[in-house]
DSSP file (Angstrom, degrees, kcal/mol; ACC not computed):
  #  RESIDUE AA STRUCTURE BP1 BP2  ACC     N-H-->O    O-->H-N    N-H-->O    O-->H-N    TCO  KAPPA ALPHA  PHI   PSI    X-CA   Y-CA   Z-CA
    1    1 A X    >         0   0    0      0, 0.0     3,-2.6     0, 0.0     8,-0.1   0.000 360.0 360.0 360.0 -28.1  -85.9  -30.2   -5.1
    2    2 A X  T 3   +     0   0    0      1,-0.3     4,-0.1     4,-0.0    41,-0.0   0.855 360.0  57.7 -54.6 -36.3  -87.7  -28.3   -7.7
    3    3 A X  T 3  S+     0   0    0      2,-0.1     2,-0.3     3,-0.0    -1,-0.3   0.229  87.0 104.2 -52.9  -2.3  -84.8  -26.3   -8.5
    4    4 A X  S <  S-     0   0    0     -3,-2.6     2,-0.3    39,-0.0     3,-0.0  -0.653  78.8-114.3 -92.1 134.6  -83.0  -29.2   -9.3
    5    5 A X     >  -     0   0    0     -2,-0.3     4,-1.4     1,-0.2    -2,-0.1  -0.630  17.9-130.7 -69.9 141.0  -82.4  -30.2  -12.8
    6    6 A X  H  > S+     0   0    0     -2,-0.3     4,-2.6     2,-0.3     3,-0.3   0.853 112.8  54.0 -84.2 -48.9  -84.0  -33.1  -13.6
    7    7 A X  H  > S+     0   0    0      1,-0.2     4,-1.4     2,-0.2    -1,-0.2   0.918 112.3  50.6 -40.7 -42.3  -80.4  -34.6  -15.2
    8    8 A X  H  > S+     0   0    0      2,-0.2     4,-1.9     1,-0.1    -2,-0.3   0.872 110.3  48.0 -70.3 -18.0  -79.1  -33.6  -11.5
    9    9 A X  H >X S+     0   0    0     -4,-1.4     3,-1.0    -3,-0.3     4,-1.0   0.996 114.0  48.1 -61.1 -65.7  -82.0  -35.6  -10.0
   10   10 A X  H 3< S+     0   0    0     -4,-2.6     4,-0.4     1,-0.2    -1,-0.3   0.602 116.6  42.0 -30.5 -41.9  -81.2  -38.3  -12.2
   11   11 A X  H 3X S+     0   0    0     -4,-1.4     4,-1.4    -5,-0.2    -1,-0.2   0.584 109.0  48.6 -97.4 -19.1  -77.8  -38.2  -11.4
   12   12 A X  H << S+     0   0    0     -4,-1.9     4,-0.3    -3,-1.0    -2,-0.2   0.537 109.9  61.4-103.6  -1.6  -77.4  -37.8   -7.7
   13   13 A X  T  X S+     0   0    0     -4,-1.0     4,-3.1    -5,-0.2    -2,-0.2   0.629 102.8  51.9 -39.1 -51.4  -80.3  -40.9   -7.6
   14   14 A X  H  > S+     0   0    0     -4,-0.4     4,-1.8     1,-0.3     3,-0.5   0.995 108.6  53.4 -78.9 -61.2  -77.5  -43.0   -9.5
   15   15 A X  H  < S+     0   0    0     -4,-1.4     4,-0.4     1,-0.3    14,-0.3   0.788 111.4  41.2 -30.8 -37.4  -75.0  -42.0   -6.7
   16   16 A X  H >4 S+     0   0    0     -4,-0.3     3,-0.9     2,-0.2     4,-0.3   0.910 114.0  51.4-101.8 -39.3  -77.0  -43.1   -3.9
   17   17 A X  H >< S+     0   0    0     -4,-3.1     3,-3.0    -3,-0.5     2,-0.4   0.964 105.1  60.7 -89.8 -58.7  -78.1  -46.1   -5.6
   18   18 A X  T 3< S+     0   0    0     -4,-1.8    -1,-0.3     1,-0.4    -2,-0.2   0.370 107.5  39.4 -32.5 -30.8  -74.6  -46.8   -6.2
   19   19 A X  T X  S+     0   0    0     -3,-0.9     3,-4.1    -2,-0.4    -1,-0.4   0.244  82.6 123.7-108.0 -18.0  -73.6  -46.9   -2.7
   20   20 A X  T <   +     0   0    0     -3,-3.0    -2,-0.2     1,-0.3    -3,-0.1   0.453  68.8  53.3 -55.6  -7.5  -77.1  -48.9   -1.8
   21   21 A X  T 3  S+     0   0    0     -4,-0.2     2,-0.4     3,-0.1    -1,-0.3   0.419  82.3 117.1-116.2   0.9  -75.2  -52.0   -0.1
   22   22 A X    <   -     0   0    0     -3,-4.1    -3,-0.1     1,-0.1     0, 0.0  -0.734  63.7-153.8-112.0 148.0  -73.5  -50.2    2.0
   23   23 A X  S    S+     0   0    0     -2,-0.4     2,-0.6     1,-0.1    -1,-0.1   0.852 103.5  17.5 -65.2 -45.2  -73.8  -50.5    5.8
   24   24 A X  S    S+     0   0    0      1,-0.1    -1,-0.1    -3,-0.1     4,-0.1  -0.849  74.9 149.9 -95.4  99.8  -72.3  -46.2    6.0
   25   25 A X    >   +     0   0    0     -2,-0.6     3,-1.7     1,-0.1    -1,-0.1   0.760  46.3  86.2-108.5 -19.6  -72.8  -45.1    2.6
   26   26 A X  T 3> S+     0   0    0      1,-0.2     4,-1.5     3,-0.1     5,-0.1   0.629  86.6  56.9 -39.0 -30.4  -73.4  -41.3    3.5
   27   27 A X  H 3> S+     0   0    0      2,-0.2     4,-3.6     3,-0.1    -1,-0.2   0.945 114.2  38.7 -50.9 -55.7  -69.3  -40.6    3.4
   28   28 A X  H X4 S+     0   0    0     -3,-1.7     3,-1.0     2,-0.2   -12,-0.1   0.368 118.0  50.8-100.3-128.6  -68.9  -42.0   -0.5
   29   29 A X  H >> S+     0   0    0    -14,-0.3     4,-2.1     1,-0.2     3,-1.1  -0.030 116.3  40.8   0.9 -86.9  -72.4  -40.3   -1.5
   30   30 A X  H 3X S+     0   0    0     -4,-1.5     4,-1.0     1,-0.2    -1,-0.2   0.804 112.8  52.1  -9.1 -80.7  -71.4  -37.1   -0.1
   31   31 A X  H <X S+     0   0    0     -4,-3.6     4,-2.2    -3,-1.0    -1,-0.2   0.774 109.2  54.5 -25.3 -57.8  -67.9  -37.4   -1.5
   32   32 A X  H <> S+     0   0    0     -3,-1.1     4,-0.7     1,-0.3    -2,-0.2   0.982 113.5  40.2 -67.5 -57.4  -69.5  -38.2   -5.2
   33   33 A X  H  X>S+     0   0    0     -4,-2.1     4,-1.9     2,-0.3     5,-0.8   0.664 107.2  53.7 -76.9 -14.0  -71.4  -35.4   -5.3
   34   34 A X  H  X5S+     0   0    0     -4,-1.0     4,-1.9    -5,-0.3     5,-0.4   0.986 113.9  49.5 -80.9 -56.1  -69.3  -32.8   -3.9
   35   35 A X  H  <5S+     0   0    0     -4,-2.2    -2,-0.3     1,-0.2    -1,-0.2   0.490 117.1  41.9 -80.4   5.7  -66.7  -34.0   -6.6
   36   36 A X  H  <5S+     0   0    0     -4,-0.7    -1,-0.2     3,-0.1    -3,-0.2   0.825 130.9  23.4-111.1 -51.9  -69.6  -33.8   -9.7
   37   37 A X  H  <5S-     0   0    0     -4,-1.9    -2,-0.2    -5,-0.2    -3,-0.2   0.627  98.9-122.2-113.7 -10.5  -71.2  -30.6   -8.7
   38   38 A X  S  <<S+     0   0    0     -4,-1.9    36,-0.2    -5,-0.8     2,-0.2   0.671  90.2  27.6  87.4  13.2  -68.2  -28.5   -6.5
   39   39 A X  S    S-     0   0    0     -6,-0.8     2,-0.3    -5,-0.4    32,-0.2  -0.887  72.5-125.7 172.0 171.6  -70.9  -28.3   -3.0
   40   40 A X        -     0   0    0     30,-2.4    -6,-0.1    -2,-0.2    23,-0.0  -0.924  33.9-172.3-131.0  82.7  -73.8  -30.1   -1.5
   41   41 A X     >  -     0   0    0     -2,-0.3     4,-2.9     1,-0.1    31,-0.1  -0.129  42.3 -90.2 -88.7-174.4  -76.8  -27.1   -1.1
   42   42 A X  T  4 S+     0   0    0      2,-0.2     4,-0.3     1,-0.2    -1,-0.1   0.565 121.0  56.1 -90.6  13.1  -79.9  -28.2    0.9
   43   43 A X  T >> S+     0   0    0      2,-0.2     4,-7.2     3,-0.1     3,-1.0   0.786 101.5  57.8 -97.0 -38.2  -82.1  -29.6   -1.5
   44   44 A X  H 3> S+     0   0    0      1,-0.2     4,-1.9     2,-0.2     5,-0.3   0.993 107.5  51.3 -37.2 -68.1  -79.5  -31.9   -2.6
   45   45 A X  H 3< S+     0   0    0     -4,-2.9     4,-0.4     1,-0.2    -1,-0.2   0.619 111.3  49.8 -40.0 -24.2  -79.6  -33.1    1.1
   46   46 A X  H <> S+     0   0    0     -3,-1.0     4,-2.0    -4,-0.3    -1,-0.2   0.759 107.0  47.4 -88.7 -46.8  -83.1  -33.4    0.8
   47   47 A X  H >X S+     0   0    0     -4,-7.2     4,-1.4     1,-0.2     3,-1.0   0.974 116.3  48.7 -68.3 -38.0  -83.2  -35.4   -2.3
   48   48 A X  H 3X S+     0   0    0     -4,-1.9     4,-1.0     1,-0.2     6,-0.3   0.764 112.6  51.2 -66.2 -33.7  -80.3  -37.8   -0.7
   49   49 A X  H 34 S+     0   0    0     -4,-0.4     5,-0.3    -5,-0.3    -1,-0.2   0.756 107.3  45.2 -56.7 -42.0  -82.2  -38.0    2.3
   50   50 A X  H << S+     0   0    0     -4,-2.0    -2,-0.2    -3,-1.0    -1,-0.2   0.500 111.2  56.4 -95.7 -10.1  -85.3  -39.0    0.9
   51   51 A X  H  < S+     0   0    0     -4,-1.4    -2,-0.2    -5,-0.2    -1,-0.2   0.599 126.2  17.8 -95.9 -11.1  -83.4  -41.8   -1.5
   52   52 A X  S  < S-     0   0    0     -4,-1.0    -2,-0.2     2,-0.3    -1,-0.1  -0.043  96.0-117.9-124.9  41.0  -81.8  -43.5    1.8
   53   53 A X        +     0   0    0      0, 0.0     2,-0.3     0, 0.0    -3,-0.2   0.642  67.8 127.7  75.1  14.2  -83.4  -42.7    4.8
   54   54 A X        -     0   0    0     -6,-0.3     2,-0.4    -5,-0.3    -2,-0.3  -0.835  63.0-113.4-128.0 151.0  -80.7  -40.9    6.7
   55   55 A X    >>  -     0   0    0     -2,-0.3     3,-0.9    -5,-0.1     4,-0.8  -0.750  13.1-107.8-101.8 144.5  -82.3  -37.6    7.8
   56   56 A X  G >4 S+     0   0    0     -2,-0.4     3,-2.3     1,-0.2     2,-0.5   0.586 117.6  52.0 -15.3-130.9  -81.7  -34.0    6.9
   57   57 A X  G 3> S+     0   0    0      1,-0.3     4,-2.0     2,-0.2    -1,-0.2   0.211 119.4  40.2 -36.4 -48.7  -80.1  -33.0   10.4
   58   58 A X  G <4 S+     0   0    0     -3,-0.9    -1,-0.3    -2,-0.5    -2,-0.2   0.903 118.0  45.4 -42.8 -59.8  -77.8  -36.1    9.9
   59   59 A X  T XX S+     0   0    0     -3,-2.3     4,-3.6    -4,-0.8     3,-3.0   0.984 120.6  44.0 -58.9 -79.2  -77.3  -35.5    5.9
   60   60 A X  H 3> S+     0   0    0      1,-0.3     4,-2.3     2,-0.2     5,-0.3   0.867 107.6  53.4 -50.4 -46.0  -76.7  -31.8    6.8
   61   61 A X  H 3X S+     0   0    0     -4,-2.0     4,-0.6     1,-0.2    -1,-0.3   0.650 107.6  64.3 -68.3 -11.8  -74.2  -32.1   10.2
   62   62 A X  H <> S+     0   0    0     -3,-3.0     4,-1.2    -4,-0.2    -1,-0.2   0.783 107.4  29.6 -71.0 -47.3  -72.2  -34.2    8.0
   63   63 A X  H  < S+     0   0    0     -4,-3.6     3,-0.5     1,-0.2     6,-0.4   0.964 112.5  63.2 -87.3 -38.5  -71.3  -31.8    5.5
   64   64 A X  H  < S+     0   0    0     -4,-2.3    -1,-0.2     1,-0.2    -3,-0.2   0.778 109.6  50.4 -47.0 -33.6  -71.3  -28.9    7.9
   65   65 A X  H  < S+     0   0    0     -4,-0.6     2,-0.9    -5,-0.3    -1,-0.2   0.879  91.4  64.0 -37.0 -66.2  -68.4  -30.9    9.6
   66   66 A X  S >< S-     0   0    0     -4,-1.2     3,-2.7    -3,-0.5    -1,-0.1  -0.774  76.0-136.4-105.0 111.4  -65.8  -32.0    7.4
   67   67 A X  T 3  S+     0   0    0     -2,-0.9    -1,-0.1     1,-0.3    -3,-0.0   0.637  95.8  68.6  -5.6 -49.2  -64.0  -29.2    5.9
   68   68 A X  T 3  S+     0   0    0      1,-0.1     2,-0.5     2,-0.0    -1,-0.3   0.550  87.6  92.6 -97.2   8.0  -63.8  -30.5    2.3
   69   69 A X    <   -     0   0    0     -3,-2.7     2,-0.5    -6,-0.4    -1,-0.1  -0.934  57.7-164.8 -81.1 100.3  -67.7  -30.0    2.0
   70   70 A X        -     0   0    0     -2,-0.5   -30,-2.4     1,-0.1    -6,-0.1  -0.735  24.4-170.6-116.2 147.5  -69.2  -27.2    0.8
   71   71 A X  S    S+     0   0    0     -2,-0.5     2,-0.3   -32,-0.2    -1,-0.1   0.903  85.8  44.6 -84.1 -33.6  -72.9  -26.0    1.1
   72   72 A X  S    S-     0   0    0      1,-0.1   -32,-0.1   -31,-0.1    -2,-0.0  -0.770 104.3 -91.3-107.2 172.4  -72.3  -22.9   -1.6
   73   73 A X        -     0   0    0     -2,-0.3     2,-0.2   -34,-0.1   -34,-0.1  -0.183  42.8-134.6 -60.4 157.3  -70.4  -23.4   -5.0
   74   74 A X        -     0   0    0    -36,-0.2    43,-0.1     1,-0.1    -1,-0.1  -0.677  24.6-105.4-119.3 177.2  -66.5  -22.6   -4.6
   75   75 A X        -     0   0    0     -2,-0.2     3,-0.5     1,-0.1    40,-0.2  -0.227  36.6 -89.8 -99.9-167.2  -64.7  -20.5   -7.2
   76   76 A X  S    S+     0   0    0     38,-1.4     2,-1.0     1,-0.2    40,-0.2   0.985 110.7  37.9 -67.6 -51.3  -62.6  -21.6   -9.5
   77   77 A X  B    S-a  116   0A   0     38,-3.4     2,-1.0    37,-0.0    40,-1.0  -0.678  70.1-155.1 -90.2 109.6  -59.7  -21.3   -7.7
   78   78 A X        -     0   0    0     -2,-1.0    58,-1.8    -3,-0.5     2,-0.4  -0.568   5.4-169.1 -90.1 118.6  -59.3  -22.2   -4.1
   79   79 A X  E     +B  135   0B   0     -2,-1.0    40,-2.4    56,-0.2     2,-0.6  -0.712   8.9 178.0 -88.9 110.0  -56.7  -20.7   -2.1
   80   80 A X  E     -Bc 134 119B   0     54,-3.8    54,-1.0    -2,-0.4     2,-0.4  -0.928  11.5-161.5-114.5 143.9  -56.3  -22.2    1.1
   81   81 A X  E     -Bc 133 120B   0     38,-3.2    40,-3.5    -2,-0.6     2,-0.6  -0.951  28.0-122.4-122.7 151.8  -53.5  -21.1    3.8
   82   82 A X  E     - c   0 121B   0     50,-1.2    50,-0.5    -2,-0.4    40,-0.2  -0.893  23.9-172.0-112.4 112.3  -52.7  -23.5    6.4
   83   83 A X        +     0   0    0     38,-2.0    39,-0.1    -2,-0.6    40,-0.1  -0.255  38.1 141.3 -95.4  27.0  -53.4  -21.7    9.7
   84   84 A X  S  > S-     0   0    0     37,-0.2     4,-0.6    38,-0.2     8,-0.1  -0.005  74.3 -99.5 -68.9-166.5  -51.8  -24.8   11.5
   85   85 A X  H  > S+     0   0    0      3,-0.2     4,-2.9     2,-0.2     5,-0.3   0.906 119.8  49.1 -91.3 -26.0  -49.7  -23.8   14.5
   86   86 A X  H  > S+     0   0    0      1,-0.2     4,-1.2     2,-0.2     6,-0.2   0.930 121.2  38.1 -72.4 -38.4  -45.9  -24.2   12.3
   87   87 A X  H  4>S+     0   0    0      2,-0.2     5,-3.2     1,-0.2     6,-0.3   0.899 118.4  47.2 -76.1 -27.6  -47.2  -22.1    9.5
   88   88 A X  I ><>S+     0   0    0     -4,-0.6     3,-0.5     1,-0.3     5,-0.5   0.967 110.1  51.3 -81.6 -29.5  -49.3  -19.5   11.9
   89   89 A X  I 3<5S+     0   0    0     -4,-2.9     2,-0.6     1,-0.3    -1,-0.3   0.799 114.0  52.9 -96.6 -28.2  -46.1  -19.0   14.4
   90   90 A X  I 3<5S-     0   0    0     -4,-1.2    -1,-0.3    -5,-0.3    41,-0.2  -0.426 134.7 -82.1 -99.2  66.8  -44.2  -18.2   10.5
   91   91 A X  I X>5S+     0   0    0     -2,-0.6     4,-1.6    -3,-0.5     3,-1.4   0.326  83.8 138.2 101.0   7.3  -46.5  -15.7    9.4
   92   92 A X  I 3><S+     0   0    0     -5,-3.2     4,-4.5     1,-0.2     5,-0.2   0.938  72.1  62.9 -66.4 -39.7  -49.7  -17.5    7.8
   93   93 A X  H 34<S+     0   0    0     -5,-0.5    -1,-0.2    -6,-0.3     4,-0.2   0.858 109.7  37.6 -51.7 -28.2  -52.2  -15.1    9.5
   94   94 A X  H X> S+     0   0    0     -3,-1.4     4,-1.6    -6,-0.2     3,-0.6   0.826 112.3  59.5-100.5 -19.1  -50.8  -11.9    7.6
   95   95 A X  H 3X S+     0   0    0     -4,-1.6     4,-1.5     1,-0.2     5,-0.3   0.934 115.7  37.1 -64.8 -49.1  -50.2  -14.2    4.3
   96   96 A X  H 3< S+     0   0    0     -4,-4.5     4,-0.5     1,-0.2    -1,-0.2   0.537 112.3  58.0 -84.2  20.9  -54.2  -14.7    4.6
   97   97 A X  H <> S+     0   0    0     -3,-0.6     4,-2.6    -5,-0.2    -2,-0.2   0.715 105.4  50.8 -92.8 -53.2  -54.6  -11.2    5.7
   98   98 A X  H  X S+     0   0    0     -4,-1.6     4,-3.1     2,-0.2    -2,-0.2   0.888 112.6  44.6 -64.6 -43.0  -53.0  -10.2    2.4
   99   99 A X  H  X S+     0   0    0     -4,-1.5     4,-1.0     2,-0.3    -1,-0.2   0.894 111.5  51.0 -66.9 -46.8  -55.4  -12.4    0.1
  100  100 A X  H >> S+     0   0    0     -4,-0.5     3,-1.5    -5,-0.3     4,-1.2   0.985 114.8  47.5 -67.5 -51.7  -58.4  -11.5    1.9
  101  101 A X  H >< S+     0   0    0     -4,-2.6     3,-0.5     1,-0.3    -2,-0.3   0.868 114.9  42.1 -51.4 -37.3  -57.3   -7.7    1.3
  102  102 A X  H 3< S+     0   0    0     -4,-3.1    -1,-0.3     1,-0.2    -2,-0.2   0.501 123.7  34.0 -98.4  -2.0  -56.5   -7.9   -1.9
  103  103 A X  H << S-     0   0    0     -3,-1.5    -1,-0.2    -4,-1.0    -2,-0.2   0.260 101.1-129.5-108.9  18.8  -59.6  -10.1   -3.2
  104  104 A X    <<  +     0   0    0     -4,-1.2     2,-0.3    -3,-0.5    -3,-0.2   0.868  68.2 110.9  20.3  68.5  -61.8   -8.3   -0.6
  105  105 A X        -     0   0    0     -5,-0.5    -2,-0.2    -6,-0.2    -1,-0.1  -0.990  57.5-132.3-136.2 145.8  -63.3  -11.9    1.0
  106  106 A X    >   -     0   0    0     -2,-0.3     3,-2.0     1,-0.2    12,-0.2  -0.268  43.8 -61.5 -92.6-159.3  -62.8  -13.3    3.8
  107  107 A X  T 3  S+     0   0    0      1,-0.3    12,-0.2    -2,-0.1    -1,-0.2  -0.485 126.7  20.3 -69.5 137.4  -62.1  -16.5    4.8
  108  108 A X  T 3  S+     0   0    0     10,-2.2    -1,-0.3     1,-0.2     2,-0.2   0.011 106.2 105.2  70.6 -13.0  -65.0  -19.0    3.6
  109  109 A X    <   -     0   0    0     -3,-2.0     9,-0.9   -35,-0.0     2,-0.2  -0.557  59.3-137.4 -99.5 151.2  -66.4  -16.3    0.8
  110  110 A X  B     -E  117   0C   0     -2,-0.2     7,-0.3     7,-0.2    -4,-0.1  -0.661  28.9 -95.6 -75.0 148.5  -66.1  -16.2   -3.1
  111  111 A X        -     0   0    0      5,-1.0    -1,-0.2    -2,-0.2    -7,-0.1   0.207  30.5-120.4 -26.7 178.2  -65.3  -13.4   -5.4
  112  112 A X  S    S+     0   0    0      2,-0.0    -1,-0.1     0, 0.0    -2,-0.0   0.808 121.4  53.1 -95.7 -76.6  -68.3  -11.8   -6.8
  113  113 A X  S    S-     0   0    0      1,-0.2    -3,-0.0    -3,-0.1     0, 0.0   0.631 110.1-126.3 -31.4 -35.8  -66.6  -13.0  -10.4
  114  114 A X  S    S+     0   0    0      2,-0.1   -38,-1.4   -39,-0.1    -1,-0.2   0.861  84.2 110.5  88.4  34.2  -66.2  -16.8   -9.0
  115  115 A X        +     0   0    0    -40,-0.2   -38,-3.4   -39,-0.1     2,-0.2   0.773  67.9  41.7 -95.7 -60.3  -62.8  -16.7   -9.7
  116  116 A X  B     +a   77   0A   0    -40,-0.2    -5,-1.0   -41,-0.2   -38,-0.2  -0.501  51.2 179.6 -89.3 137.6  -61.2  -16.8   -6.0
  117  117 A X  B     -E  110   0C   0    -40,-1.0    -7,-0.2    -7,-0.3     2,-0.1  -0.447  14.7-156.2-155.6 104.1  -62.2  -18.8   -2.9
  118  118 A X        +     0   0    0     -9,-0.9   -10,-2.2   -12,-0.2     2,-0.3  -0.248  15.0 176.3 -73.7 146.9  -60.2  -18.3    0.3
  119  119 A X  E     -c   80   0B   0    -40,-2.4   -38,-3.2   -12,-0.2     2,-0.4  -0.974  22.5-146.3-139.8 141.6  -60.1  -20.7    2.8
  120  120 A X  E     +c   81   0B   0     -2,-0.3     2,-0.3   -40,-0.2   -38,-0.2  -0.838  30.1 179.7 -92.9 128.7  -58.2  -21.4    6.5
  121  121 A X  E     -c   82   0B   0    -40,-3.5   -38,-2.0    -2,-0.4   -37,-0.2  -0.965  25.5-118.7-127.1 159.1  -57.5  -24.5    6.9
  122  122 A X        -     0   0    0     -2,-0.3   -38,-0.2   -40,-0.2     0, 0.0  -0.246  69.2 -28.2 -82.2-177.3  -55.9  -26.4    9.5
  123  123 A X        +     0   0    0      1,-0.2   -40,-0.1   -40,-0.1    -1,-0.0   0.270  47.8 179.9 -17.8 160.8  -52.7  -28.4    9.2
  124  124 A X        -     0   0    0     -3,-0.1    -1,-0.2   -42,-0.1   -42,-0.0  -0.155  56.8-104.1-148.5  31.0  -52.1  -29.8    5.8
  125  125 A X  S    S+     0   0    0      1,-0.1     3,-0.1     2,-0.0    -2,-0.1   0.663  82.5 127.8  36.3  52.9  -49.2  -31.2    6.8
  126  126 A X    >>  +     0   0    0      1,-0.1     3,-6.6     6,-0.1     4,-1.4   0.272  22.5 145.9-121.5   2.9  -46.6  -28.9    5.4
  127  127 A X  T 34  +     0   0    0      1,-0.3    -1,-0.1     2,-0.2     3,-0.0   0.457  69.9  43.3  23.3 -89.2  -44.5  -28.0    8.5
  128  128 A X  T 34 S+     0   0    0      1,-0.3    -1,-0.3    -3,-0.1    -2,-0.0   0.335 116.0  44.5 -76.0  -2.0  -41.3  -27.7    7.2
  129  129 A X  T <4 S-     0   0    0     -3,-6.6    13,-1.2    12,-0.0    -1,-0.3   0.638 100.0-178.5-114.9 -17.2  -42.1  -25.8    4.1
  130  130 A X     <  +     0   0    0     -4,-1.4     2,-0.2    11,-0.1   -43,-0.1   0.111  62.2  49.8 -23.7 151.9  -44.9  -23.1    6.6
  131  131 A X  S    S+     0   0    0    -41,-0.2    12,-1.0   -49,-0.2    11,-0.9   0.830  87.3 168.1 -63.0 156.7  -46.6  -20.8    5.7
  132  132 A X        -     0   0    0    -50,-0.5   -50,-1.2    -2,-0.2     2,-0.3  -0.997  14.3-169.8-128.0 129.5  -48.1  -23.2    2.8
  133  133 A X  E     -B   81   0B   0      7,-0.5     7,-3.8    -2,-0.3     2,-0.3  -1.000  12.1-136.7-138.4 171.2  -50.6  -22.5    1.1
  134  134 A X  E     -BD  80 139B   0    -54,-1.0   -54,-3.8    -2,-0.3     2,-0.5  -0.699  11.5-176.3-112.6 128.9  -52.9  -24.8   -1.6
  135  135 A X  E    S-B   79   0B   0      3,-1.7   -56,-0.2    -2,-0.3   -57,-0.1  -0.934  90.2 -30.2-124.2 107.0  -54.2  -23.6   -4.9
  136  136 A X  S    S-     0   0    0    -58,-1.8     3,-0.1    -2,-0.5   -57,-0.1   0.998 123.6 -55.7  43.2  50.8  -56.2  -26.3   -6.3
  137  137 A X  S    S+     0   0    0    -59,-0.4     2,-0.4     1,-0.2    -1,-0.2   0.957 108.4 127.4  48.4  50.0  -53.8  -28.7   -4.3
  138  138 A X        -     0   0    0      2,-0.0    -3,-1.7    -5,-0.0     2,-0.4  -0.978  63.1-130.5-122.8 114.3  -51.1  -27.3   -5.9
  139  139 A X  B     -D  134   0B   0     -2,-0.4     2,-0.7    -5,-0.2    -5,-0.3  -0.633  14.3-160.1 -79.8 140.0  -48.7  -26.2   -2.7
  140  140 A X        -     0   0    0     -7,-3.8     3,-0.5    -2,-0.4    -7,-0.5  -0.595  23.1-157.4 -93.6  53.7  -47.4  -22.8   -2.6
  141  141 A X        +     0   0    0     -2,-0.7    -9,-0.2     1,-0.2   -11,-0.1   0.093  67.8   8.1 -66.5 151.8  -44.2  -23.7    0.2
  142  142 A X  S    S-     0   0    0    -13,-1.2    -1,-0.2   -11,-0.9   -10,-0.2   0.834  84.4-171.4  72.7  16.1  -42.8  -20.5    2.3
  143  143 A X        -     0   0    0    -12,-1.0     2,-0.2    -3,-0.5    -1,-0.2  -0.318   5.3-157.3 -76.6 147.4  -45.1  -18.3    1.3
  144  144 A X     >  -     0   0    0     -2,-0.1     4,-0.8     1,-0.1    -1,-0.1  -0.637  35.2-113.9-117.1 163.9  -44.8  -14.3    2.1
  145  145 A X  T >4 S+     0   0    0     -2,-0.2     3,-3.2     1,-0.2    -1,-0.1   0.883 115.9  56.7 -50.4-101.8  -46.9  -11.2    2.4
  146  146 A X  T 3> S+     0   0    0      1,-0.4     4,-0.5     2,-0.2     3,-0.4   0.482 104.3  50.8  13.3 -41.9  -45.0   -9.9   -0.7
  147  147 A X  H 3> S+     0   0    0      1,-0.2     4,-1.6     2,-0.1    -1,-0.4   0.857  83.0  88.3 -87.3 -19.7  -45.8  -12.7   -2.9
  148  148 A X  H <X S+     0   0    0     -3,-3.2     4,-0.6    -4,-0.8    -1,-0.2   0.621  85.0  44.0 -76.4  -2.2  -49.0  -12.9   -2.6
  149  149 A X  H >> S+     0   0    0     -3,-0.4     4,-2.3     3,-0.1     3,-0.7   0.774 105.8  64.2-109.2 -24.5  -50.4  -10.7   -5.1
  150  150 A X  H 3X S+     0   0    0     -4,-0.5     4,-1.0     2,-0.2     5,-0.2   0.896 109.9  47.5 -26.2 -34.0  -47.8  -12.0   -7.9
  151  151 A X  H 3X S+     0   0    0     -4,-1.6     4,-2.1     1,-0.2    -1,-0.2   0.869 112.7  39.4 -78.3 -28.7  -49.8  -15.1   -7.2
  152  152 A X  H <X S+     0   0    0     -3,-0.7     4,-2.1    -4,-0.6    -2,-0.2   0.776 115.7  56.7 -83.4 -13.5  -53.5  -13.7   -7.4
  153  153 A X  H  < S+     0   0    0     -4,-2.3     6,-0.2     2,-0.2    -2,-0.2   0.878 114.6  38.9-100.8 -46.8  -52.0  -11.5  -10.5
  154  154 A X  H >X>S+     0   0    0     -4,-1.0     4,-1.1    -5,-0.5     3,-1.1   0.997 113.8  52.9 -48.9 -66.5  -50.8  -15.2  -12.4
  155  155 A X  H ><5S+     0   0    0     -4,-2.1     3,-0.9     1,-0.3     4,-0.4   0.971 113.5  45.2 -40.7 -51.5  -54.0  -17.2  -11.3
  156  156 A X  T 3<5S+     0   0    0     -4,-2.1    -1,-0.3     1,-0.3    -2,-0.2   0.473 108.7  57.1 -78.1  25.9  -56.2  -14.2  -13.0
  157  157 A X  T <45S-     0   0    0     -3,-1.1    -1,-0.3    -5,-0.1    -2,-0.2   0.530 146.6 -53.8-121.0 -25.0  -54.0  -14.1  -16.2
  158  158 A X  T <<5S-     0   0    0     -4,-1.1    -3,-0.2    -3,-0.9    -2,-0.2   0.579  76.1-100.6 164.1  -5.7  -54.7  -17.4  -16.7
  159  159 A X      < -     0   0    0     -5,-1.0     2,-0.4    -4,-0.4    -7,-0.0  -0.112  44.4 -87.9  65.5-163.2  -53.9  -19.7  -13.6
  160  160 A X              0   0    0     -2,-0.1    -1,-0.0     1,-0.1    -5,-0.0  -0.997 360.0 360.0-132.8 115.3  -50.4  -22.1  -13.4
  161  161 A X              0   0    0     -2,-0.4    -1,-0.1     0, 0.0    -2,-0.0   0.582 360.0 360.0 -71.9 360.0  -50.5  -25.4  -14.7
């Protein structure tokens, strides 16, 4: 917690008390802060822990769980491909094959720049458009080997509204 800015202290304090009446609040804590600071590191866990009571191992298996929790910062843009089984049987594995080659990370890492962060995810319910993949929830449907650095080449010019 010493590494914490005293505004974040302040401020992930106001989350938890915010949530203070509720029988589960740890979801919608969690949830607030991943969307105010873009990841949940462990001192964060610590201070949330030590404002309700729910222990670290708890705090921490929580986020380590659920997918849309992350323990380091993500970059600016996150690229996810949907490794579900209708996108992976149309190609998704060599569409994130391509992404990782061409931003050198693999799946779960950031650029060195912070720009890029790939992720596999599992379904996203995009079936019928597979492979899909998500750029800041913006879906990509049908996506190819071949497109994909036209895409990273946009995003770094400036992204796509």
């Amino acid at each position: 917690m010493a590494h914490l800015q005293e505004a974040a202290v302040k401020q992930i304090n106001e989350i938890c008390d915010r949530y203070a009446n509720e029988t589960t609040p740890l979801m919608m804590i969690l949830s607030d802060i991943q969307k105010e600071y873009g990841y949940i590191p462990l001192e964060v866990q610590e201070l949330v822990s030590a404002r309700t009571g729910i222990s670290v191992a708890e705090i921490y298996g929580v986020v380590t769980f659920y997918s849309f929790f992350s323990l380091k910062p993500k970059g600016k843009y996150v690229i996810g491909c949907c490794l579900g089984t209708a996108c992976y049987v149309k190609g998704a594995q060599q569409v994130i094959d391509k992404f990782s080659d061409i931003l050198k990370i693999k799946p779960g890492e950031t650029t060195e720049d912070g720009l890029f962060t790939l992720d596999a995810l599992r379904c996203i319910g995009a079936c019928g458009i597979a492979p899909a993949v998500q750029i800041n929830g913006k879906v990509y449907p049908k996506m190819t080997v071949d497109a994909v650095p036209k895409l990273i080449d946009e995003y770094k010019a400036g992204g796509i509204a």
